[in-house]
NUPA-560408 format. One record per residue (C-alpha): x, y, z. Coordinates in steps of 0.2 Angstrom, whole numbers, plus 2048, in hexadecimal, padded with zeros to 3 digits. Layout:
ATOM   xx   yy   zz
ATOM    X    Y    Z
...
***
This chain:
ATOM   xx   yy   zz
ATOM  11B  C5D  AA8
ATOM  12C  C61  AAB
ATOM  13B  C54  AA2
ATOM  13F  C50  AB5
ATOM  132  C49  ABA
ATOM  12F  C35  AB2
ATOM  120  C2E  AB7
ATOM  11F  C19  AB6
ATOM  10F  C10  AB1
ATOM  10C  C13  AC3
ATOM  105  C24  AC8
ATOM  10A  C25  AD8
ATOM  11B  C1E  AD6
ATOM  129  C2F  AD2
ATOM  13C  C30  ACF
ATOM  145  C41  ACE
ATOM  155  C3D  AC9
ATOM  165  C41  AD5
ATOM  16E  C4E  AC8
ATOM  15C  C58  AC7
ATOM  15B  C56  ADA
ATOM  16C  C5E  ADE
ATOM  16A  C6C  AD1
ATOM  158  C71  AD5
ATOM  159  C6E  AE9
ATOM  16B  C72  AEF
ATOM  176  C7C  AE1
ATOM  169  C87  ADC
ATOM  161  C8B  AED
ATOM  163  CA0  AF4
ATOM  16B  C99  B04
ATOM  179  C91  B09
ATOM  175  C7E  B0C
ATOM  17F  C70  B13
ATOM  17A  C5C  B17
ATOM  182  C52  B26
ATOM  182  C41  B2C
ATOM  181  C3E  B40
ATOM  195  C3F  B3E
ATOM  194  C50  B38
ATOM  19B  C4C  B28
ATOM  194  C55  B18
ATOM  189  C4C  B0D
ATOM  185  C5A  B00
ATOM  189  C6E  B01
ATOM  180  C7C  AF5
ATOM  18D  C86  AE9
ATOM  185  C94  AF4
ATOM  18D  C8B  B04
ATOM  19F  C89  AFB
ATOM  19D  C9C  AF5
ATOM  199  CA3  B05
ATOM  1A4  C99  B11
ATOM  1B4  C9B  B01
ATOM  1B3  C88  AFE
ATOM  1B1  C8A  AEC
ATOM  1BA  C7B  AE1
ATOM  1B7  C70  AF2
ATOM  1B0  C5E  AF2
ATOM  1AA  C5E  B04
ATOM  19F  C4D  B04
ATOM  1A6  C40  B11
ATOM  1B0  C51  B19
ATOM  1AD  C54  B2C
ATOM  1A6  C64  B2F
ATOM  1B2  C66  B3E
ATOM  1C1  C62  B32
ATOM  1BC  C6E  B26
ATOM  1B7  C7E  B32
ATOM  1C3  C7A  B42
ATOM  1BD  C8C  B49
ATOM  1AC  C87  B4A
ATOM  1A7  C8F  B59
ATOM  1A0  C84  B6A
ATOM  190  C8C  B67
ATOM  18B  C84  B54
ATOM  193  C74  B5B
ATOM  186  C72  B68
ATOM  178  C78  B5C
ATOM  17C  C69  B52
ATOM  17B  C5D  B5D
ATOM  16A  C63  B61
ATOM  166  C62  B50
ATOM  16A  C50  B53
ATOM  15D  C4E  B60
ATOM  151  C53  B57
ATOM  14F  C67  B5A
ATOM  14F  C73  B4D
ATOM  159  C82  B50
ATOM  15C  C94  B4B
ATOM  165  CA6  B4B
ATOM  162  CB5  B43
ATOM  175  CBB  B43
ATOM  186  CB1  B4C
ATOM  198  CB8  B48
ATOM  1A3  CAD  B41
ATOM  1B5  CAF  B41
ATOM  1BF  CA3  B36
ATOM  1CF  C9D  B39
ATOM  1D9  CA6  B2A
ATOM  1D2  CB8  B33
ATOM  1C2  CBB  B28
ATOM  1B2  CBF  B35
ATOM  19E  CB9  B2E
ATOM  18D  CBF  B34
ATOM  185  CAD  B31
ATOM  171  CAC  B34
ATOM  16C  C99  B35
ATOM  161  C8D  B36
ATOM  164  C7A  B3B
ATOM  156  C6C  B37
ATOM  15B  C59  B3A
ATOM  154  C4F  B2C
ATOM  14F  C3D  B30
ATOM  153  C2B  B2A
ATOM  146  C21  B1F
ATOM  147  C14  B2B
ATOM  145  C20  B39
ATOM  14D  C2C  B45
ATOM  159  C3A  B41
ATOM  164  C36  B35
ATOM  16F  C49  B34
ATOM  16C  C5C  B35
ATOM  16A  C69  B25
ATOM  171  C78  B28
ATOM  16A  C86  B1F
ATOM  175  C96  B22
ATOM  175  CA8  B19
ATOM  186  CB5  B1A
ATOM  17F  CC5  B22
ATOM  18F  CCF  B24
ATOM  18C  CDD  B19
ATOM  17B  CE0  B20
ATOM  182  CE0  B31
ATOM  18F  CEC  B2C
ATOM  183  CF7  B26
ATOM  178  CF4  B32
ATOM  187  CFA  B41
ATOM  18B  D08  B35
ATOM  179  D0D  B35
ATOM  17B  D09  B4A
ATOM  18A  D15  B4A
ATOM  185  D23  B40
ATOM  173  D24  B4C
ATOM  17F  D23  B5C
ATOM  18C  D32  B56
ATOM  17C  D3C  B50
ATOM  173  D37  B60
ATOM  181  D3D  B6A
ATOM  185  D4C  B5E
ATOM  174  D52  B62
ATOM  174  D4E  B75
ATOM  185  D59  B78
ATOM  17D  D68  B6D
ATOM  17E  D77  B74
ATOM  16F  D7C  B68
ATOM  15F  D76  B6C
ATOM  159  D68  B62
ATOM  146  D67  B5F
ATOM  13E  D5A  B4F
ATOM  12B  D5A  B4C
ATOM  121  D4F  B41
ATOM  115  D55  B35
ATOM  108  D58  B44
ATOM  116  D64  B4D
ATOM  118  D56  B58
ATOM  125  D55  B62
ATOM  132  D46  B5D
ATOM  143  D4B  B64
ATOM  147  D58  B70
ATOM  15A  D58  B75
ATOM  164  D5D  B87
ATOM  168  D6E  B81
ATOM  155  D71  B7D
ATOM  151  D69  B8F
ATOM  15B  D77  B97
ATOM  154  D86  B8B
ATOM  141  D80  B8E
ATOM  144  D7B  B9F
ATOM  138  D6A  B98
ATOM  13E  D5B  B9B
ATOM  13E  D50  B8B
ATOM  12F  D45  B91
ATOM  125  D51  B94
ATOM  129  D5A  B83
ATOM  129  D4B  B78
ATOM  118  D46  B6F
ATOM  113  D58  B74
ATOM  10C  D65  B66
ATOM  11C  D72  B63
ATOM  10E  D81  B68
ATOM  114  D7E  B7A
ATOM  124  D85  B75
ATOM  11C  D95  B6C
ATOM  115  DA4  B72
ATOM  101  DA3  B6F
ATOM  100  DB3  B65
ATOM  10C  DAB  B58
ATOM  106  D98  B58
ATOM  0FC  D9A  B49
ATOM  109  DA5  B3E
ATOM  116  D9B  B44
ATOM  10C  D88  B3E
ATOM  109  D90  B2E
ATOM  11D  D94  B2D
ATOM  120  D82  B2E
ATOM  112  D7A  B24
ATOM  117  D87  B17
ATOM  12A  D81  B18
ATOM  127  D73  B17
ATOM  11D  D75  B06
ATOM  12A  D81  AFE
ATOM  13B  D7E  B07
ATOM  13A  D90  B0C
ATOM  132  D9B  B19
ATOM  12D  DAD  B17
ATOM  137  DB5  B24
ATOM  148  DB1  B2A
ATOM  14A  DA2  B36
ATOM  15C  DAA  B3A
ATOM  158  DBA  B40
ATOM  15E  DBD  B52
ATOM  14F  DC5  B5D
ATOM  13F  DC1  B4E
ATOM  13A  DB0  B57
ATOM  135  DB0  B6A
ATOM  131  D9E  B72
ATOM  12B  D9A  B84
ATOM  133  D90  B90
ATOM  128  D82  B9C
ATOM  125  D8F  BA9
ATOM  11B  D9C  B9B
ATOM  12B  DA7  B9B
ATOM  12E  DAF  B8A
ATOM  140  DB1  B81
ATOM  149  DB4  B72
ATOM  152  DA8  B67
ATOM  158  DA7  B55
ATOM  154  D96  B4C
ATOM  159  D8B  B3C
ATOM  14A  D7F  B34
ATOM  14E  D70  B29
ATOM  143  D61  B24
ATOM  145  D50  B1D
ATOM  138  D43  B16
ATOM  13A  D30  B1A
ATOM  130  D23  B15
ATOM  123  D30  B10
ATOM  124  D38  B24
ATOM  129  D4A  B24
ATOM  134  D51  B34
ATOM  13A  D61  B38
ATOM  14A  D66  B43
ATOM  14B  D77  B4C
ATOM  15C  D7B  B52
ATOM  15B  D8B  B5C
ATOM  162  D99  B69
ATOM  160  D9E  B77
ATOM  167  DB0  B75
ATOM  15F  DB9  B84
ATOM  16F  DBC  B89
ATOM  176  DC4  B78
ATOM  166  DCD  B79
ATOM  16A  DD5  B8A
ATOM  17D  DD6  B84
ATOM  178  DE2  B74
ATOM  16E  DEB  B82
ATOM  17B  DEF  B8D
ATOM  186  DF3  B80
ATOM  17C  DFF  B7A
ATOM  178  E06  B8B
ATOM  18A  E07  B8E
ATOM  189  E10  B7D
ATOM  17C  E1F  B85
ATOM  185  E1F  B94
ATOM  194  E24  B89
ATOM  18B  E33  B82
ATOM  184  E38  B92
ATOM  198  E3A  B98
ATOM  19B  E43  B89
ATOM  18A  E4F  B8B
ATOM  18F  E52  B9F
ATOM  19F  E58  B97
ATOM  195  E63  B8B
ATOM  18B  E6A  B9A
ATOM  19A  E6D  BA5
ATOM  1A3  E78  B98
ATOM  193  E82  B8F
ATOM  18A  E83  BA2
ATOM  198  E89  BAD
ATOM  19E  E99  BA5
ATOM  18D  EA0  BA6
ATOM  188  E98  BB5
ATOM  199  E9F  BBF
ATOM  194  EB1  BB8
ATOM  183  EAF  BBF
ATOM  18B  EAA  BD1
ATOM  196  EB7  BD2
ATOM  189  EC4  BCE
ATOM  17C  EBA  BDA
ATOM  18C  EBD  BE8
ATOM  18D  ECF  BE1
ATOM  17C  ED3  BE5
ATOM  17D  ECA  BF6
ATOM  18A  ED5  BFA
ATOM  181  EE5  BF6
ATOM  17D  EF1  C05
ATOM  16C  EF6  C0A
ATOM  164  EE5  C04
ATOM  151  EE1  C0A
ATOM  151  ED0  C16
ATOM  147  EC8  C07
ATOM  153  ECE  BFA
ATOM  161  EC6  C04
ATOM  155  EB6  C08
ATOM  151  EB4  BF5
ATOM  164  EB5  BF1
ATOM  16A  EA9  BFD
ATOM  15C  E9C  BF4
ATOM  163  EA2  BE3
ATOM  175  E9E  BE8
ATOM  172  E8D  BF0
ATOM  168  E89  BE1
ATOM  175  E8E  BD4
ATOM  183  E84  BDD
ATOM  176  E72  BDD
ATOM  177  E78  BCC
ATOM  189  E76  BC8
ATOM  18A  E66  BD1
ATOM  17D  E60  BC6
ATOM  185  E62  BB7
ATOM  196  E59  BBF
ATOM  18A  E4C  BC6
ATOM  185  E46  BB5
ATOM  18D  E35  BB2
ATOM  19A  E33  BC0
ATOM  1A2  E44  BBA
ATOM  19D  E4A  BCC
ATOM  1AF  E52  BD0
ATOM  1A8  E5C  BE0
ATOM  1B3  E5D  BF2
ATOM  1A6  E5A  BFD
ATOM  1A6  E4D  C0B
ATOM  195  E43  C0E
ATOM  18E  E4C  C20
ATOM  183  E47  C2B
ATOM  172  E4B  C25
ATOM  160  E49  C29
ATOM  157  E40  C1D
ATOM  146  E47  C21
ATOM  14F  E59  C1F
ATOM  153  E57  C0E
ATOM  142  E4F  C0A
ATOM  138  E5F  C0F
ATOM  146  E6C  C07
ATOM  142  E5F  BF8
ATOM  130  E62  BFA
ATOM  133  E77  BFA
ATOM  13B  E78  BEC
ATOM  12F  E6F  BE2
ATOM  121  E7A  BEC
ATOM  11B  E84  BDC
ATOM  117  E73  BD3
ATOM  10F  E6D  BE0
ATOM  103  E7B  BE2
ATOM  101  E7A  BD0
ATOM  0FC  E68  BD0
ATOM  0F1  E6C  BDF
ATOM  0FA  E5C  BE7
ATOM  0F7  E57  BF8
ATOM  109  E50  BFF
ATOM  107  E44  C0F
ATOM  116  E44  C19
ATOM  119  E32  C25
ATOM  12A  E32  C2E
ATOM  12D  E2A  C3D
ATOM  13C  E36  C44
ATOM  148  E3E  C3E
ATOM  154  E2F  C35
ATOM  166  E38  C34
ATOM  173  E32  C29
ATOM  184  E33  C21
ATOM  182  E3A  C0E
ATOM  185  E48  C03
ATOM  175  E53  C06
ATOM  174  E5C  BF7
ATOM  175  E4A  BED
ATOM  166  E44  BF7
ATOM  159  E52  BF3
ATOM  160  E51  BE0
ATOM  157  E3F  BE1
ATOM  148  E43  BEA
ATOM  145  E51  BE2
ATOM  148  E45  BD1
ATOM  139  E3A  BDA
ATOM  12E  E49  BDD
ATOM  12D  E4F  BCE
ATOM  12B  E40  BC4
ATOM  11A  E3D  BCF
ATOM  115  E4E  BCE
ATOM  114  E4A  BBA
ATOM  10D  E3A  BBD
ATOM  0FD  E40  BC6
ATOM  0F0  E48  BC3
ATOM  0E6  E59  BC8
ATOM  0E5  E57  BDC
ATOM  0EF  E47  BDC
ATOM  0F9  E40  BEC
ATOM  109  E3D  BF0
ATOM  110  E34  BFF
ATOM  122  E36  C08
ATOM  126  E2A  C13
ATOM  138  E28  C1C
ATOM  13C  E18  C29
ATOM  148  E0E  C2F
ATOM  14B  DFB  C27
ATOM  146  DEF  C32
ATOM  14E  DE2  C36
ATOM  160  DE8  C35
ATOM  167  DE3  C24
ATOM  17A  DDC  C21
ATOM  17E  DE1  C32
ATOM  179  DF2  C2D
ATOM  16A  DFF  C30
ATOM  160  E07  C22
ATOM  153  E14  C1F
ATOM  148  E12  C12
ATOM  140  E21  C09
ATOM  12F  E1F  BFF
ATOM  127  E2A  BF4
ATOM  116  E23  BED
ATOM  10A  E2B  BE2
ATOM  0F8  E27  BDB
ATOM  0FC  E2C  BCB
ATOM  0FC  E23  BB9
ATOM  109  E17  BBC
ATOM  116  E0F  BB2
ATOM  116  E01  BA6
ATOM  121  DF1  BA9
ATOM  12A  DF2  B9A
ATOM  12D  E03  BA0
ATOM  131  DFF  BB0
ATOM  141  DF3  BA9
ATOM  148  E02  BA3
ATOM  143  E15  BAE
ATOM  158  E12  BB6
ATOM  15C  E11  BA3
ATOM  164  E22  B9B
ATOM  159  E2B  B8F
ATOM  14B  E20  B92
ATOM  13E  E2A  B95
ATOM  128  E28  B96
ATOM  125  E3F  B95
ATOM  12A  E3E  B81
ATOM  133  E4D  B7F
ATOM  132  E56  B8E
ATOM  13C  E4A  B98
ATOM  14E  E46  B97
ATOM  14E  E35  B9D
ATOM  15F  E3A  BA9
ATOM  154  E3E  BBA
ATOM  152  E2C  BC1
ATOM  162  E26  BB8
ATOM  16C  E33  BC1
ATOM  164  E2F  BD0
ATOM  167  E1E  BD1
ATOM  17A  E20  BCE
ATOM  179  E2C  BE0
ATOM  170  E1E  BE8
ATOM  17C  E12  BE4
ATOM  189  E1E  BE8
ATOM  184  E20  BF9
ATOM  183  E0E  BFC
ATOM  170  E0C  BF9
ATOM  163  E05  BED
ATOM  154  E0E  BE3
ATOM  143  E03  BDE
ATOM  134  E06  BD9
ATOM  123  DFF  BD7
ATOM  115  E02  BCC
ATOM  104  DFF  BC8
ATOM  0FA  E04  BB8
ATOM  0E8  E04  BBB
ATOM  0DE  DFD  BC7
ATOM  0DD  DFD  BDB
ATOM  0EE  E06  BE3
ATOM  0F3  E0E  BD1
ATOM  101  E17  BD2
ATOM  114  E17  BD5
ATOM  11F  E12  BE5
ATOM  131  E16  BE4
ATOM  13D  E12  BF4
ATOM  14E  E18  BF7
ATOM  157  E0E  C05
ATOM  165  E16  C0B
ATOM  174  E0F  C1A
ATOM  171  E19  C28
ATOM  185  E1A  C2D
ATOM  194  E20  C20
ATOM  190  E1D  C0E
ATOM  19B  E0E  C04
ATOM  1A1  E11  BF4
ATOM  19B  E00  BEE
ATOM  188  DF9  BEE
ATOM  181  DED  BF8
ATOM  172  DE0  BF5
ATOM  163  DE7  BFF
ATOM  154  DDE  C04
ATOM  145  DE9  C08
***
């Protein structure tokens, strides 16, 4: 039985005595704890009390609590005298400035105590100094606000999955790359964001990180990773991985890029690159082709001359001398280095469509093709002739080798309808039914040295072309279809029908 305790001849009868009492009950208790009478005026204090509000050394019994803490704040003051009526009262955290410049985080709690007569003699305060759990607790506050807004103004996108590769964060910036908004994203599986044929590597990427640290290929390398945005479009991006455990909860952050654009950057530089060394080939061409090629003019001329000549000798001639000349302007055509005088003319476009179609008349009977013709009238314009069935012969060709023994090819000229820009067109067709072309292909037929005949092609024919369209103010497409019903290839040349521009113009068909 503890000393304390001292029991009289009567069990039921028990004195603790006072010293014991203050000791046990107000000094040694973990919180701060103060005793008033109605009047507010201290009764007993804890040594915690004195510590926490730097009273230490302080005899505070018969002291007002007003007199003591001037600064009390209008709010405590009214919770007292609650506490006087009876109520018991609470706060999990007030600030409390004092009067000599020191601020407190106080969390209290106010019980009145009654009278042994009856009715309520004073309050008990019982209080505890929270201020460097508050502080951390705005630090904590502070640093999730910065990283919060850090995140948000990324220009990166943000994405963090749990262990599930659920969706948990999804920032602005990965919004906009996803085109997703973060509702929809969040508490989704990070597989909507992956192409289908890498789903299953790309989990087992994770799960391994997340095991070892490391990943068996490189997360920075530009063009490896493909994602898919919302609308099933798929695009390149380069991407960093990390993880963190918490509380026994794994997370991983993705921060990626977006580098479609780099992508098609690197491609054009290296187009501007092939487009450099065509320049440099057409200057090749034009000095080892011209020497002969001037030699075999003049002794074409020569012959021409010669007295005595049969009507088909002279005929054939002619045909060999207008040949060798579209000759020389192709090799000064090749990459803008086109430096002949001529003036765009007058021209029929249906003309130079059938003198297209004769040159290429031994092919054709070769194929065995069957060429449809459909033009409405004869659709004159204002262009360089010789230019024109460069292109179209360009066109023909190329569907000659796409179709097979007996294939078909269809040559269609009209004029656009309705009027375009305020100006009139004539569109120019020429369809085939042969194999077709592919649609990576198609992305890149207008590319130099891009070619689909291996060796036998150049990959310059529709490159070169295109440059003339544009020349002459107009626009080349095509059209294609690899198998099935209406296999084959469409392209269409849409020409203005008055003077060519120098500059080209956005045309709708």
């Amino acid at each position: 039985m503890p000393r304390f305790l001292n029991f009289s001849k009567r069990q039921d009868e028990l004195t603790i005595p006072s010293k014991e009492w203050r000791r046990l009950l107000i000094d040694e208790t973990p919180v701060a704890f103060a005793a008033f009478d109605r009047n507010m005026r201290y009764l007993c204090a804890s040594r915690r009390w004195l510590t926490d509000y730097n009273l230490d050394g302080r005899d505070l019994r018969g002291m007002s609590h007003y007199d003591v803490f001037p600064e009390l704040p209008d709010a405590w003051k009214e919770a007292y005298c609650r506490g006087m009526a009876g109520e018991t009262l609470r706060s999990e955290g007030d600030r409390f400035e004092q009067s000599r410049g020191s601020v407190q985080w106080i969390r209290w709690q106010i019980k009145p105590w009654q009278m042994a007569r009856g009715g309520v003699g004073g309050i008990c305060i019982f209080s505890e100094d929270i201020t460097q759990h508050m502080l951390a607790t705005e630090l904590l506050r502070s640093a999730e606000t910065k990283s919060r807004r850090i995140v948000e103004s990324a220009m990166d996108a943000i994405i963090s999955v749990d262990e599930e590769q659920r969706v948990v964060l999804f920032n602005p910036a990965a919004e906009r790359v996803f085109q997703c908004t973060a509702s929809e994203a969040l508490g989704s599986s990070l597989n909507r964001f992956i192409p289908p044929k890498y789903r299953e590597a790309h989990s087992e990427h994770v799960r391994h990180f997340g095991t070892t640290g490391v990943t068996s290929r490189s997360m920075r390398a530009p063009g490896l990773l493909i994602a898919v945005r919302a609308n099933g479009e798929e695009f390149p991006i380069e991407a960093t991985i990390s993880h963190m455990q918490v509380s026994g909860e794994r997370t991983y952050t993705v921060i990626l890029r977006d580098i479609t654009d780099r992508k098609r950057a690197a491609e054009a530089m290296i187009l501007s690159e092939k487009q450099a060394s065509v320049g440099r080939l057409a200057a090749t061409i034009a000095h080892e082709i011209n020497n002969p090629l001037a030699a075999v003019t003049n002794a074409v001329f020569l012959a021409r001359t010669a007295d005595n000549l049969p009507a088909l000798a002279i005929e054939h001639l002619e045909v060999a001398d207008s040949e060798l000349k579209r000759v020389a302007q192709i090799t000064y055509q090749l990459l803008g280095f086109y430096r002949e005088g001529q003036s765009p003319t007058v021209t029929s476009v249906t003309d130079v469509l059938s003198s297209a179609v004769g040159l290429l008349e031994n092919k054709i009977k070769a194929k065995r093709a069957r060429i449809e013709k459909q033009w409405d009238r004869d659709v004159q314009i204002t262009a360089m002739a010789n230019e024109l069935r460069q292109v179209f012969c360009n066109l023909l060709a190329n569907s000659l080798d796409a179709i097979g023994d007996q294939g078909t090819i269809r040559l269609r000229v009209s004029e656009v309808s309705p009027v375009l820009h305020g100006r009139r067109y004539v569109r120019t067709t020429v369809a085939d039914n042969g194999t077709g072309i592919s649609a990576d292909a198609r992305q890149r037929i207008f590319q130099p040295f891009f070619t689909t005949k291996g060796a036998v092609g150049t990959g310059l024919g529709l490159w070169v072309s295109k440059q003339i369209i544009n020349k002459h103010g107009g626009t080349i497409r095509v059209r294609s279809k690899v198998s099935g019903h209406g296999r084959g290839t469409v392209f269409s040349v849409i020409l203005p029908i008055d003077a060519a521009t120098t500059s080209r113009e956005s045309l709708v068909a």
